[in-house]
C-alpha positions in Angstrom: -0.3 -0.8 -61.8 -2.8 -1.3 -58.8 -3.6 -5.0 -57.7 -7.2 -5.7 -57.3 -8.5 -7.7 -54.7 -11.5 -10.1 -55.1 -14.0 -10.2 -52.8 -12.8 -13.9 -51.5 -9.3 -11.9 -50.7 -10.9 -9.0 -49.1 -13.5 -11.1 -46.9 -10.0 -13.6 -46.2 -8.6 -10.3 -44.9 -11.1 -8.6 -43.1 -11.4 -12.5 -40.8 -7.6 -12.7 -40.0 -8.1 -8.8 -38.8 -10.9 -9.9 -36.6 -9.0 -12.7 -35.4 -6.0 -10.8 -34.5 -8.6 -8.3 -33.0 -9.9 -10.5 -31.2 -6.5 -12.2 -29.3 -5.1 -8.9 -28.5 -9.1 -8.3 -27.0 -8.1 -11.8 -24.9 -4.6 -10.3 -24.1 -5.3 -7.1 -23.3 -8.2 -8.2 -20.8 -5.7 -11.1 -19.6 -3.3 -8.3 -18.5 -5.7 -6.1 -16.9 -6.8 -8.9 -14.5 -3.0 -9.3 -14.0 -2.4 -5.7 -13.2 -5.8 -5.6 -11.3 -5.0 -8.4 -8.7 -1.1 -6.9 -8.1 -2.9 -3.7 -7.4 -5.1 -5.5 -5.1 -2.2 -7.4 -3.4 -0.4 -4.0 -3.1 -3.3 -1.9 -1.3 -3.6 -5.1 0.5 0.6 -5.3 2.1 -0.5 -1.1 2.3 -3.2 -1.4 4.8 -1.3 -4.0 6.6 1.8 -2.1 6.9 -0.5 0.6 8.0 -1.9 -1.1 10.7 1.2 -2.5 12.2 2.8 1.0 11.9 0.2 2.8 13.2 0.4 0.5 16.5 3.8 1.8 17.2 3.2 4.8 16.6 0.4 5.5 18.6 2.0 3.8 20.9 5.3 6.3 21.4 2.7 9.4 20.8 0.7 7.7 23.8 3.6 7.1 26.1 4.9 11.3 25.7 1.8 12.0 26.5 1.2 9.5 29.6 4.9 11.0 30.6 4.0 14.8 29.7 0.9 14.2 31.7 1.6 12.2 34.7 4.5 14.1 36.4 6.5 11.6 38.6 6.6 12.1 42.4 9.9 13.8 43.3 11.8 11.1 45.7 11.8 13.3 48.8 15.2 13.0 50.4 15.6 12.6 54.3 16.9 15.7 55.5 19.9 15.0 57.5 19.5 16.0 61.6 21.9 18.4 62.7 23.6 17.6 66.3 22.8 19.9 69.1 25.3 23.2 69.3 26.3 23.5 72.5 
């Protein structure tokens, strides 16, 4: 046989629902400013890395370049005099 509820049950109910509605509202917005800042902090370390990386590597593209570029002078070598035949 079915139970029936009063109405001081069902409005009893119907507040601990809101409640618990209402903390997992709290925990669920708790953990998204959580998850929001350790986003933050990663794109943060990101760009960092970035930065520093792209210093060296610039740097290496720059110097093939300079060296691809800039031939060296050749060390001319003295050319040896050759005695007199006689």
């Amino acid at each position: 046989m079915a139970r029936f509820i009063t109405r001081k049950e069902a409005e009893g109910r119907k507040f601990r629902l809101r409640v618990f509605a209402g903390m997992f509202d709290f925990l669920a917005t708790i953990g998204s400013l959580i998850l929001i800042f350790a986003c933050v902090a990663l794109l943060a370390s990101l760009v960092t890395w970035i930065r520093n990386d792209a210093k060296t590597t610039f740097a290496s593209i720059e110097y093939s370049i300079t060296s691809a570029l800039i031939m060296p002078e050749e060390e001319q070598t003295p050319q040896a005099t050759q005695p007199p035949q006689l």
